[in-house]
Kinemage of the C-alpha trace (Angstrom):
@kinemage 1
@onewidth
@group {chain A} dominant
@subgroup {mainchain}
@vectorlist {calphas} color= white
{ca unk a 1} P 0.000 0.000 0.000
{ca unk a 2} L 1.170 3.781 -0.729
{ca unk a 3} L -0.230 6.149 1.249
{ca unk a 4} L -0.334 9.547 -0.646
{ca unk a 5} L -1.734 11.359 2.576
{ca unk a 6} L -1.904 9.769 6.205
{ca unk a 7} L -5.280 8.195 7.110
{ca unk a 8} L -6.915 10.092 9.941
{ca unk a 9} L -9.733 6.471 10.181
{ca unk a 10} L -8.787 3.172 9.341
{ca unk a 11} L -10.437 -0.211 9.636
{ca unk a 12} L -8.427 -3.187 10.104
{ca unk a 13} L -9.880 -6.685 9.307
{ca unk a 14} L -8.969 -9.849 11.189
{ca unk a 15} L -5.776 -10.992 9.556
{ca unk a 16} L -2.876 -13.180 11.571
{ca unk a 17} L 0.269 -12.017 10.837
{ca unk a 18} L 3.740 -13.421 9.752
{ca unk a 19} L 6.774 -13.033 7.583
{ca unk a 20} L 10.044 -11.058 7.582
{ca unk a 21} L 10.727 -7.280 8.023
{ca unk a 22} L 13.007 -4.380 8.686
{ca unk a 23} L 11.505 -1.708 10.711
{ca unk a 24} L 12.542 1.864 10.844
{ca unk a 25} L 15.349 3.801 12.664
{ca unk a 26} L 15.532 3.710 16.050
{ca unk a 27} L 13.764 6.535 17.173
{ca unk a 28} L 15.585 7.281 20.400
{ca unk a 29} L 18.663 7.124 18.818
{ca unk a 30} L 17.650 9.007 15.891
{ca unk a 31} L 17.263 12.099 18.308
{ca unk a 32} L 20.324 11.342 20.031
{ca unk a 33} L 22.546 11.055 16.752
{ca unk a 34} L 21.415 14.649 15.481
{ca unk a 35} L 21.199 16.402 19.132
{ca unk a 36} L 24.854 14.811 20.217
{ca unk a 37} L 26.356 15.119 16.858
{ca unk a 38} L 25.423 19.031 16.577
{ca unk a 39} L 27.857 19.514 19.308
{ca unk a 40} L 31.258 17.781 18.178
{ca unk a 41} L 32.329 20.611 16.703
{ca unk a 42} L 32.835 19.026 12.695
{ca unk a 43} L 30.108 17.638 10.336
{ca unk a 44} L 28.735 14.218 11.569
{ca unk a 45} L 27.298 11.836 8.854
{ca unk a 46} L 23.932 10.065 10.080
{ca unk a 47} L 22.247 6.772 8.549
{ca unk a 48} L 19.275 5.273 8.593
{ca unk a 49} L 17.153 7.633 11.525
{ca unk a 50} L 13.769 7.298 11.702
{ca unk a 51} L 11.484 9.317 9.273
{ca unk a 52} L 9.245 9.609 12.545
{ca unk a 53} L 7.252 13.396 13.011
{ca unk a 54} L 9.423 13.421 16.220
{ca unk a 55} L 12.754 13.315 14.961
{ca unk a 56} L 12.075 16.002 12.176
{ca unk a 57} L 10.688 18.123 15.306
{ca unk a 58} L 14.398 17.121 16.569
{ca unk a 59} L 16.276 18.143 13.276
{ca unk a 60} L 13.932 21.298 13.026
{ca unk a 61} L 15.005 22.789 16.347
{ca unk a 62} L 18.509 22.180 15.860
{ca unk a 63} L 17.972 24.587 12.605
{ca unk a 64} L 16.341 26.783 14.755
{ca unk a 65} L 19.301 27.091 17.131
{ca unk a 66} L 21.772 27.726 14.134
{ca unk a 67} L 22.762 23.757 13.382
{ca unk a 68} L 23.256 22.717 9.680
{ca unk a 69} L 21.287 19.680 9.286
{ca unk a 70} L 21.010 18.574 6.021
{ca unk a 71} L 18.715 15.498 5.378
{ca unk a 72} L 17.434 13.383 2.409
{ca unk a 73} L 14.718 10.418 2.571
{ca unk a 74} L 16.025 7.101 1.258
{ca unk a 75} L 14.972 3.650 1.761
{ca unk a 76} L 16.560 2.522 5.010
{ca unk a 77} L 15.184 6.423 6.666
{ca unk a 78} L 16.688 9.656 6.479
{ca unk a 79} L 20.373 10.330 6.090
{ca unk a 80} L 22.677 13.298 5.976
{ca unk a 81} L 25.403 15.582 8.119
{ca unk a 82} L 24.476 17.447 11.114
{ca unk a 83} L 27.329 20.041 11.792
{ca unk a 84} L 27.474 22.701 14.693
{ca unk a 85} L 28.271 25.335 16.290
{ca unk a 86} L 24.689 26.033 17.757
{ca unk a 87} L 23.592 29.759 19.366
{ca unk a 88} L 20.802 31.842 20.830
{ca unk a 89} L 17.426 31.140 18.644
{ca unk a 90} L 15.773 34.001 16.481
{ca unk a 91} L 12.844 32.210 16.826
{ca unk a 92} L 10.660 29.956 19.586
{ca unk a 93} L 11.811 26.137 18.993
{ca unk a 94} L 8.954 24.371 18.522
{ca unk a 95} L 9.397 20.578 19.478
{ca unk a 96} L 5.756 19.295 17.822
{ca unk a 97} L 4.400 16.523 19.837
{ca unk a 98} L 7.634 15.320 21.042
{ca unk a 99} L 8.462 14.910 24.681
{ca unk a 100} L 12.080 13.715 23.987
{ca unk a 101} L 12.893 16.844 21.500
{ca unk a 102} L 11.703 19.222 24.435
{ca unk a 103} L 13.651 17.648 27.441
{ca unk a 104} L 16.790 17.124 25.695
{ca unk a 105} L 16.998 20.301 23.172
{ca unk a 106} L 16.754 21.810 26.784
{ca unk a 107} L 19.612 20.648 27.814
{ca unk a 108} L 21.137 21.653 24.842
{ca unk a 109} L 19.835 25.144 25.301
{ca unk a 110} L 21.077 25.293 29.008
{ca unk a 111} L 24.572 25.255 27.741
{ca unk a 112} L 23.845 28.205 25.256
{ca unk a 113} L 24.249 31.471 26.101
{ca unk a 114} L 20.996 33.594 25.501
{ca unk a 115} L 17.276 32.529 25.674
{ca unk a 116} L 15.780 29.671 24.505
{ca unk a 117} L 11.633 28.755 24.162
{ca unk a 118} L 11.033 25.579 23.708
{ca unk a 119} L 7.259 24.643 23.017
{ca unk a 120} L 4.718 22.285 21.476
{ca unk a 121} L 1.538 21.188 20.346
{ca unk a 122} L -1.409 20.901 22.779
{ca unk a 123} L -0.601 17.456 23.817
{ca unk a 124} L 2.986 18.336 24.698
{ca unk a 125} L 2.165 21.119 26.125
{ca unk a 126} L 0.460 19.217 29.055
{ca unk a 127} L 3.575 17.212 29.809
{ca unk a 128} L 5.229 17.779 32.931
{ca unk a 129} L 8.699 19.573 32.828
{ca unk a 130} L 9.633 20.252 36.324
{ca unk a 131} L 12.215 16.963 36.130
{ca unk a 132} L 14.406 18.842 34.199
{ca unk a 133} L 13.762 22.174 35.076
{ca unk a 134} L 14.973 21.427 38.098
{ca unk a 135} L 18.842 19.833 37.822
{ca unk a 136} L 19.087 22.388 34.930
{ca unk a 137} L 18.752 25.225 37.485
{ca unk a 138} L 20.889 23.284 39.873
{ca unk a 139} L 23.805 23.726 37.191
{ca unk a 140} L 23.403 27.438 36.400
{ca unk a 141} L 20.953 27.656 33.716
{ca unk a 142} L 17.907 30.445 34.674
{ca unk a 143} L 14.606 27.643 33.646
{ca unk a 144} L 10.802 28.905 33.925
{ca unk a 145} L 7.781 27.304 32.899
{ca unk a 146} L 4.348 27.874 33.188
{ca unk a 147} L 1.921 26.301 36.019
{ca unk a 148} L 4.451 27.527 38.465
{ca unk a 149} L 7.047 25.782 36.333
{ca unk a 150} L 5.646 22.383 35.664
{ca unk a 151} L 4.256 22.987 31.634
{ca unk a 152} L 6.035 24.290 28.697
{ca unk a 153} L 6.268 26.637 26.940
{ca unk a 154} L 10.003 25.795 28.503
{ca unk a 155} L 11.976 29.287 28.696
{ca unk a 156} L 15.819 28.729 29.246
{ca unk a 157} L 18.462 31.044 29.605
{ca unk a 158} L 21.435 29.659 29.524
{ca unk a 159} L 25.373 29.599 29.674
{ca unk a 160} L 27.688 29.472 32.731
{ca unk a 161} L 27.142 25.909 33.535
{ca unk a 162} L 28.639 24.313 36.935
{ca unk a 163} L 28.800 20.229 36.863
{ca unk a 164} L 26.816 18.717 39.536
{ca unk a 165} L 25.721 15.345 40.784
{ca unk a 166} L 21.906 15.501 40.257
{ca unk a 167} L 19.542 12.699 42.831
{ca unk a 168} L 16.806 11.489 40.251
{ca unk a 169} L 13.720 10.827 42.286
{ca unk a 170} L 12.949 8.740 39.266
{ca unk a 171} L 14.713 5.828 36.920
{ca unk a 172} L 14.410 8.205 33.205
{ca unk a 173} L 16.682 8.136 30.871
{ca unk a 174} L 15.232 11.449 29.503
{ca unk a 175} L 15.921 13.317 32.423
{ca unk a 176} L 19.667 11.773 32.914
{ca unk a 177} L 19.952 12.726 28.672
{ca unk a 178} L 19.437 15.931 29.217
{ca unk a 179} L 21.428 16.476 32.480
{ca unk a 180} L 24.234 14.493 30.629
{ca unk a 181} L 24.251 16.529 27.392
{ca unk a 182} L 24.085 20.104 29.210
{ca unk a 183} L 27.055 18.306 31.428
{ca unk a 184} L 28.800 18.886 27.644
{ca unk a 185} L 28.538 22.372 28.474
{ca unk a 186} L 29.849 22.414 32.199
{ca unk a 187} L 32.853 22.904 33.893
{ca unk a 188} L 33.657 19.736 35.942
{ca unk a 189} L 32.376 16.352 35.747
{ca unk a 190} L 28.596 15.860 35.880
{ca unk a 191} L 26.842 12.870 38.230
{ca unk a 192} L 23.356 11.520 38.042
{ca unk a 193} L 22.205 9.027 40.480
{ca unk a 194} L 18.694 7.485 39.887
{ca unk a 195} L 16.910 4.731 42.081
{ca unk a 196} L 17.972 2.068 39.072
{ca unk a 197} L 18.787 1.883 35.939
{ca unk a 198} L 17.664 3.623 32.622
{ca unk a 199} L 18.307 3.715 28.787
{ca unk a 200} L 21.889 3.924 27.920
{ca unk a 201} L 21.397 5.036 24.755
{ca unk a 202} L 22.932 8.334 25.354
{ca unk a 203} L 25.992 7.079 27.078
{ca unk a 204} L 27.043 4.790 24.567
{ca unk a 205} L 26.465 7.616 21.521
{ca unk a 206} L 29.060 9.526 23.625
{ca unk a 207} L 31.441 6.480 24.172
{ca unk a 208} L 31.083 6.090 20.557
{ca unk a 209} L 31.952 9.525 19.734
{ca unk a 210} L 35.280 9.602 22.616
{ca unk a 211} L 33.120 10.733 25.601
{ca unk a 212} L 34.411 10.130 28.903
{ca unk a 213} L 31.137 8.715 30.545
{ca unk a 214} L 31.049 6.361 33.037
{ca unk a 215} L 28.017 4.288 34.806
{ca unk a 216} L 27.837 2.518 37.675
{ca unk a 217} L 25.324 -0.108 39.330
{ca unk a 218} L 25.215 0.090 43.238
{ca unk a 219} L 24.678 -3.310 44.819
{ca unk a 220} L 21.162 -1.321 46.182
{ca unk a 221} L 20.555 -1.597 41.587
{ca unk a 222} L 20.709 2.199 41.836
{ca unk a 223} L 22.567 3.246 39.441
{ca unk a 224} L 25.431 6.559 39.095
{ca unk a 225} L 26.172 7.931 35.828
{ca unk a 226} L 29.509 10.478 35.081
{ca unk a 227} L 30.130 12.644 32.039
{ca unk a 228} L 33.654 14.559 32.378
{ca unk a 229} L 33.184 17.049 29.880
{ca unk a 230} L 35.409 17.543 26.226
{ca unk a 231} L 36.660 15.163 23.772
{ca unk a 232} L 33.959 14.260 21.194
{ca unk a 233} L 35.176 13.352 17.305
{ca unk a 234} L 32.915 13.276 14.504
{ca unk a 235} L 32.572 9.794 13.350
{ca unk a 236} L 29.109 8.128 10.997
{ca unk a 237} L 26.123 7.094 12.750
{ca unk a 238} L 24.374 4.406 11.344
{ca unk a 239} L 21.030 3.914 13.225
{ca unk a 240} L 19.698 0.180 13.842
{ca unk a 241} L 16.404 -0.924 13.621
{ca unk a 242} L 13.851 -0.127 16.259
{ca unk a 243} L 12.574 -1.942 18.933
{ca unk a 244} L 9.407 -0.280 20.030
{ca unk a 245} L 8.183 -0.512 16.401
{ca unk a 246} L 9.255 -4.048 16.483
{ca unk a 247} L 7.221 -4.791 19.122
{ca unk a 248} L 4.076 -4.325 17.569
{ca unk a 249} L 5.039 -7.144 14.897
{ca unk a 250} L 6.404 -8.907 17.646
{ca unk a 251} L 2.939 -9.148 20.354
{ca unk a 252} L 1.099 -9.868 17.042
{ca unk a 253} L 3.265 -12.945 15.929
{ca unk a 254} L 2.993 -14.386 19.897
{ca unk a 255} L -1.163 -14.371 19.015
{ca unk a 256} L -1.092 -15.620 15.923
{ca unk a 257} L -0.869 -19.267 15.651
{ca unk a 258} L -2.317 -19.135 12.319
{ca unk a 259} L 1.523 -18.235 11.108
{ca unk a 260} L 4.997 -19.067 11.263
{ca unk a 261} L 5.921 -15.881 13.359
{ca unk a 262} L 7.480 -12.579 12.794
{ca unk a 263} L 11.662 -12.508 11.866
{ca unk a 264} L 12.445 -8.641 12.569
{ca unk a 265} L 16.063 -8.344 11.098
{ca unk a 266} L 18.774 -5.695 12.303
{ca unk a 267} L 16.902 -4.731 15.392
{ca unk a 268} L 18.763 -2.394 18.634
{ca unk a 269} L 19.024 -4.913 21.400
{ca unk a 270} L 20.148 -3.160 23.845
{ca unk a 271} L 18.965 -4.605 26.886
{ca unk a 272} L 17.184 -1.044 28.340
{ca unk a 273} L 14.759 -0.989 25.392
{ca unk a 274} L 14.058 -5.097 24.971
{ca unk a 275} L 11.432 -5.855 28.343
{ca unk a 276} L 8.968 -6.387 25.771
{ca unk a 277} L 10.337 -10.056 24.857
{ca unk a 278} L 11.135 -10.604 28.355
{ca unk a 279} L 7.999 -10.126 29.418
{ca unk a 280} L 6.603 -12.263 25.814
{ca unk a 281} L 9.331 -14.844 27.091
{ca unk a 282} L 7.530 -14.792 30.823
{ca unk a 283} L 3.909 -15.217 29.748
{ca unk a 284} L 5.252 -18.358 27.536
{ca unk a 285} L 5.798 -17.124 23.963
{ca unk a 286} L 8.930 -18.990 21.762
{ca unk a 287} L 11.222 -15.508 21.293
{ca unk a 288} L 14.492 -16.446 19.514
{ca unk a 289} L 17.285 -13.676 19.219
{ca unk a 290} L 19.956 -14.297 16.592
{ca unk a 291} L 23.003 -12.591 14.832
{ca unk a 292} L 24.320 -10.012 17.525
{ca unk a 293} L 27.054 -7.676 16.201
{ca unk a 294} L 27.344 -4.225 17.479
{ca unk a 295} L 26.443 -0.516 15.477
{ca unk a 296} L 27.588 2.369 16.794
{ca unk a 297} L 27.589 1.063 20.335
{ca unk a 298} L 24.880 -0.347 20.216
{ca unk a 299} L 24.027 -4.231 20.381
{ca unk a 300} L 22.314 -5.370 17.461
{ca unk a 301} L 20.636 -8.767 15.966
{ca unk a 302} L 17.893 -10.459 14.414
{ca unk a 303} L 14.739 -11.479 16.598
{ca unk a 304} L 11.913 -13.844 15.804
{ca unk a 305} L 8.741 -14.369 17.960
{ca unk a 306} L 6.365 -16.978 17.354
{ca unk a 307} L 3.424 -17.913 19.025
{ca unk a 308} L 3.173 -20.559 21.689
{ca unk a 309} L 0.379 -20.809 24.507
{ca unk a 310} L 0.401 -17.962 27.457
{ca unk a 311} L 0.425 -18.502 30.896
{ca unk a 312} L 0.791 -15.262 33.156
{ca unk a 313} L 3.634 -12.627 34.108
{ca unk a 314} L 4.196 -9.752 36.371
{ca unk a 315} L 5.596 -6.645 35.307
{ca unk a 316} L 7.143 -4.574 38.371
{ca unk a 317} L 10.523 -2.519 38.897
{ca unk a 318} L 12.967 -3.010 36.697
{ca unk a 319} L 11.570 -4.291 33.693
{ca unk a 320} L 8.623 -1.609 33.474
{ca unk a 321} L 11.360 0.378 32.863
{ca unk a 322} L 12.857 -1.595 30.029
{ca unk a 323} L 9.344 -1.929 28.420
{ca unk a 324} L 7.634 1.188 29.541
{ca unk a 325} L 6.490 2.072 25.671
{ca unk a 326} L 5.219 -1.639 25.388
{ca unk a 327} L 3.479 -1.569 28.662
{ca unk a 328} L 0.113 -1.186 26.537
{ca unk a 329} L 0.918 -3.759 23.890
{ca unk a 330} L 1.309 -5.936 26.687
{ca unk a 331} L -1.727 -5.546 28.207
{ca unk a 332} L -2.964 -7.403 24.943
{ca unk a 333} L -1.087 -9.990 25.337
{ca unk a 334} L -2.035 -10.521 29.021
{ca unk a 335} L -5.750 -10.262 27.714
{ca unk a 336} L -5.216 -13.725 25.531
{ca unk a 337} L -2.915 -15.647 28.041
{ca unk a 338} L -4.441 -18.269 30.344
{ca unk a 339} L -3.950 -16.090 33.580
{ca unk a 340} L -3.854 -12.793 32.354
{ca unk a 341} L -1.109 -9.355 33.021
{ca unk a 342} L -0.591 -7.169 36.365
{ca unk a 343} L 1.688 -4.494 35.901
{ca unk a 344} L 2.647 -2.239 38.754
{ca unk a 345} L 5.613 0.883 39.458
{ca unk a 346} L 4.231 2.044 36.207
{ca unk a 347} L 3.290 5.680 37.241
{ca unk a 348} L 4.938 7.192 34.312
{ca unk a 349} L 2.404 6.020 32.543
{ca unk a 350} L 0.213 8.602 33.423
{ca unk a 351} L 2.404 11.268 32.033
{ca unk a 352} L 3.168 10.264 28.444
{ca unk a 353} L 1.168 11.105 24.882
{ca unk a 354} L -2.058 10.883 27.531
{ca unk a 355} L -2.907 9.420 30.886
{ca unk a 356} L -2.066 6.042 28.871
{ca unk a 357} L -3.006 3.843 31.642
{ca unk a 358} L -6.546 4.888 31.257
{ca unk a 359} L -6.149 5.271 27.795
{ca unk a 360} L -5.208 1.174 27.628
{ca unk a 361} L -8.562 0.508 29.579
{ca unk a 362} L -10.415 2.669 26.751
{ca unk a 363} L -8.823 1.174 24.612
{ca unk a 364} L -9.314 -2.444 25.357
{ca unk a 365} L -12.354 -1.990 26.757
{ca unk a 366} L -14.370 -0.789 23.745
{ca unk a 367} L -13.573 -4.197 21.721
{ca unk a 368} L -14.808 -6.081 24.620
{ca unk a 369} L -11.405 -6.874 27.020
{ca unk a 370} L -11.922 -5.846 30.717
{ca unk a 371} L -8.481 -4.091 32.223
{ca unk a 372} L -8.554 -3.112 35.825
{ca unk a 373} L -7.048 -0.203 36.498
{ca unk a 374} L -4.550 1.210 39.128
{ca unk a 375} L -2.564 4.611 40.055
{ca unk a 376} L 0.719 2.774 38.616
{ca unk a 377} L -0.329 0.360 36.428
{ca unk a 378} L -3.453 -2.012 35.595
{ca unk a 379} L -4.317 -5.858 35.619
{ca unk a 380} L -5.671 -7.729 32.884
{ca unk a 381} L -7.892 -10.744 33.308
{ca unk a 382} L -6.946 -13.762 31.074
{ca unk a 383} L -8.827 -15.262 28.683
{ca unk a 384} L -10.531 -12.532 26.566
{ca unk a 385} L -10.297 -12.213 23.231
{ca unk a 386} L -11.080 -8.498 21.416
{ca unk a 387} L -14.226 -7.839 19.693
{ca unk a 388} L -15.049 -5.708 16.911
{ca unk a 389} L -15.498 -2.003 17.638
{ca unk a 390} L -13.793 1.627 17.600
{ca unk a 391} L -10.441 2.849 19.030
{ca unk a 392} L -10.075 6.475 19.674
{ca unk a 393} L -6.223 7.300 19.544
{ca unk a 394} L -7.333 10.697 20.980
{ca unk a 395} L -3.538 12.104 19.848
{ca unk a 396} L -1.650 8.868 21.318
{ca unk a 397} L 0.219 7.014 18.591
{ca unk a 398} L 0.899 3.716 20.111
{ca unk a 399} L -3.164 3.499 21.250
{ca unk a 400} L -3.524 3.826 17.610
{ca unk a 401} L -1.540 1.162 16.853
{ca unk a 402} L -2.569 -1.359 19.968
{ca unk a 403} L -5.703 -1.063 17.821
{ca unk a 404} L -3.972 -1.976 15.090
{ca unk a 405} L -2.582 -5.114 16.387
{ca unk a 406} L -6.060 -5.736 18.597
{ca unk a 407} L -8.366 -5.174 14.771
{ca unk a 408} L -5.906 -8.588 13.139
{ca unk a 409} L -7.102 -10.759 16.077
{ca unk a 410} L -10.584 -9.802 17.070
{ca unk a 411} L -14.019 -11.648 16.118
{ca unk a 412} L -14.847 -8.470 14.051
{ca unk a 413} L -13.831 -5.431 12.153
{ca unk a 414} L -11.297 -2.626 14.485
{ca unk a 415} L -12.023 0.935 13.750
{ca unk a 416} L -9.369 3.656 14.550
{ca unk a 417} L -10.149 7.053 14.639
{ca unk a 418} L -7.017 9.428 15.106
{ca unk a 419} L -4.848 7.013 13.082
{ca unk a 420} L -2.655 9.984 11.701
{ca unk a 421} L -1.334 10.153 15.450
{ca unk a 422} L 0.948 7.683 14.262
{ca unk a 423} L 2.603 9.776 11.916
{ca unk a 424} L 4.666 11.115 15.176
{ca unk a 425} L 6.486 7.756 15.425
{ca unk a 426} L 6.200 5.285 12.791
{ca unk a 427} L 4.671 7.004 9.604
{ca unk a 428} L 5.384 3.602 7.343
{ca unk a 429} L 3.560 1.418 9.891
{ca unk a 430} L 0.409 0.504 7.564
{ca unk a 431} L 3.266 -0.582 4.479
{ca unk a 432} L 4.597 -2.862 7.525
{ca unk a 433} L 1.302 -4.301 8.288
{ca unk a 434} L 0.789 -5.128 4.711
{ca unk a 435} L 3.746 -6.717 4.376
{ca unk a 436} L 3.308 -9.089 7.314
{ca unk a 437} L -0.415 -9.954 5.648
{ca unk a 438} L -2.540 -7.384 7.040
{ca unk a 439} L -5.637 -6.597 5.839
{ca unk a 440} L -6.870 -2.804 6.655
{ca unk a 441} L -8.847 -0.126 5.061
{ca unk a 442} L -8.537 3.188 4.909
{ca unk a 443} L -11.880 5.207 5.571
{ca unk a 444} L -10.518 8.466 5.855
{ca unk a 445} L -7.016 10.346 5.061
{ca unk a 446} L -5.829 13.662 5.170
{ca unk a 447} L -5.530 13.474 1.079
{ca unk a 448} L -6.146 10.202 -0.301
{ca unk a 449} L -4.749 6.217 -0.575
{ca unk a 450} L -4.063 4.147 -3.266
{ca unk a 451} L -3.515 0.336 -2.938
């Protein structure tokens, strides 16, 4: 299928899936490899990042704060040279509907001198900021926000940065990113301590590159993370494939036994962004992980997920944070296994695209699959099985595409309204679906669809 303008309502028709595929770019180090490689000082080629809404927000700040990024489509993503130095913006930086363009181009802008706005669209606009408001003031930078400095618009002025060793309340890797990066900025070394472990992803781009960074794990599992500032050389980026769009081919091939499963080739498998098959591999499905070399620091390989009967798993600590994106997915999953999904510690749920615990339970619930839900996560009775019905994204791509997924193994005919939220993450999801033998119409586009 080409899709000449993105579909706003789709229906998807039940349709098991199965076969081989490439996804996209990872996403989160998409961002990373243009934010990162804007301040080595000498043009840095990039390969393969995602041609996600998100990441152009990324690329279009970084214009806005004086980078050079220069960036063509081709068929493995988008691909170019990002080249410093960056300076005081002319103009407000908006970051779209990304959280991860806002948090970390702010730490980017707390090591500039001048003023920076950072902003977004509504739904970004209700996101909470305070996390990084507050070790950015700690270091120098002069940060305000609105709601008594817990919503963007994000004003930072910046410059005259002091390392410090910043006490995460929280396990994020966003918030450690963008202490890390401003770190680049500092004088001294830079320390952030979090309750356990987070995504890496940032640390190894700077290893890559020559950063002196260095993590690590208490016997407690908290974690300590230093950046001693200086050093970076320009060297290509070439992107992997990524896992959280992965994961959607992945949770459909564990409940389809109709197929032979799903092989997603040249996938990140870095263990921070992988909980999804961990927690596949704990409720029973047959996950198989092959060809591991490395790219650009990060570990990479082949996986292949095919169905097998579900039992039950847990989701707490740790691994919530490893599969925090997938969390919903999941839930899925846990709705078809014999004895169903609890996850718990999963607060942050409640602060992402929406309130996306509640947003699951919608979700679900309106094809027929009961999810009980709780302040930090939800629990999901076994042994239901999705109707037809309708699935209001309501601005959250990966509701969108839990419907998605939910429409090729229901009794009946999904609806999703607020499809083009997808756009934001994985804009070549439906030519994915296709490929793997999905059947879905589109009822309404911004333009029009041929297939």
């Amino acid at each position: 299928m080409t899709i000449e303008a993105f579909p706003t309502r789709v229906r998807v028709y039940p349709s098991p899936l199965g076969g081989h595929l490439r996804v996209p770019g990872d996403k989160s180090l998409s961002h990373r490899a243009l934010l990162i490689g804007a301040l080595v000082g000498r043009p840095v080629t990039v390969r393969g990042l995602a041609l996600s809404g998100d990441v152009r927000s990324t690329a279009a700040g970084l214009r806005t704060l004086g980078g050079r990024v220069q960036l063509d489509a081709d068929p493995a993503g988008l691909a170019g040279t990002i080249t410093g130095p960056l300076g005081e913006a002319e103009d407000v930086v908006d970051c779209g509907n990304s959280g991860t363009s806002l948090r970390l181009l702010s730490g980017i802008a707390a090591g500039i001198e001048g003023l920076t706005v950072l902003t977004g669209d509504a739904s970004l606009r209700r996101r909470p900021v305070d996390r990084i408001r507050e070790p950015l003031s700690a270091m120098g930078a002069r940060v305000d926000a609105r709601a008594a400095g817990r919503l963007p618009p994000l004003v930072v002025r910046g410059g005259g940065l002091v390392g410090i060793t910043y006490r995460s309340p929280v396990a994020s890797a966003q918030v450690k990113s963008a202490v890390l990066i401003a770190g680049l900025a500092a004088s001294g070394p830079t320390s952030v301590e979090a309750p356990l472990p987070s995504r890496d992803h940032t640390e190894r781009l700077l290893r890559y590159l020559g950063g002196d960074v260095e993590t690590q794990v208490g016997n407690d599992g908290s974690e300590r993370t230093t950046l001693r500032p200086g050093g970076l050389s320009a060297r290509d980026i070439d992107v992997c494939g990524d896992p959280s769009s992965a994961a959607f081919w992945w949770v459909a091939a564990a409940l389809s036994p109709e197929r032979e499963g799903v092989t997603v080739t040249g996938v990140n498998l870095n263990p921070g962004r992988v909980g999804v098959l961990d927690v596949l591999e704990e409720l029973g499905a047959d996950v198989e992980r092959a060809g591991k070399s490395d790219q650009a620091g990060e570990p990479v390989g082949d996986v292949t997920v095919r169905y097998a009967p579900l039992g039950t798993a847990r989701v707490a600590g740790r691994t919530v944070v490893d599969a925090i994106d997938e969390l919903s997915l999941l839930a899925l999953a846990g709705a078809l296994a014999d004895d169903g999904l609890t996850v718990s510690d999963a607060a942050e749920l409640r602060v992402k695209e929406s309130d996306r615990i509640e947003a699951t339970a919608r979700a679900l619930g309106g094809l027929g699959i009961h999810v009980r839900t709780a302040a930090d996560g939800f629990h999901v009775p076994g042994r239901q099985r999705p109707t037809g019905g309708t699935v209001e994204a309501r601005g959250d791509h990966r509701i969108a595409m839990l419907g998605a997924v939910a429409g090729t193994i229901a009794s009946g005919p999904v609806e999703i309204v607020g499809f083009d939220a997808v756009a934001t993450s994985y804009p070549t999801f439906l030519d994915d679906f296709a490929t793997l033998g999905g059947d879905v119409e589109v009822l309404e586009a911004l333009g029009t669809a041929r297939g």
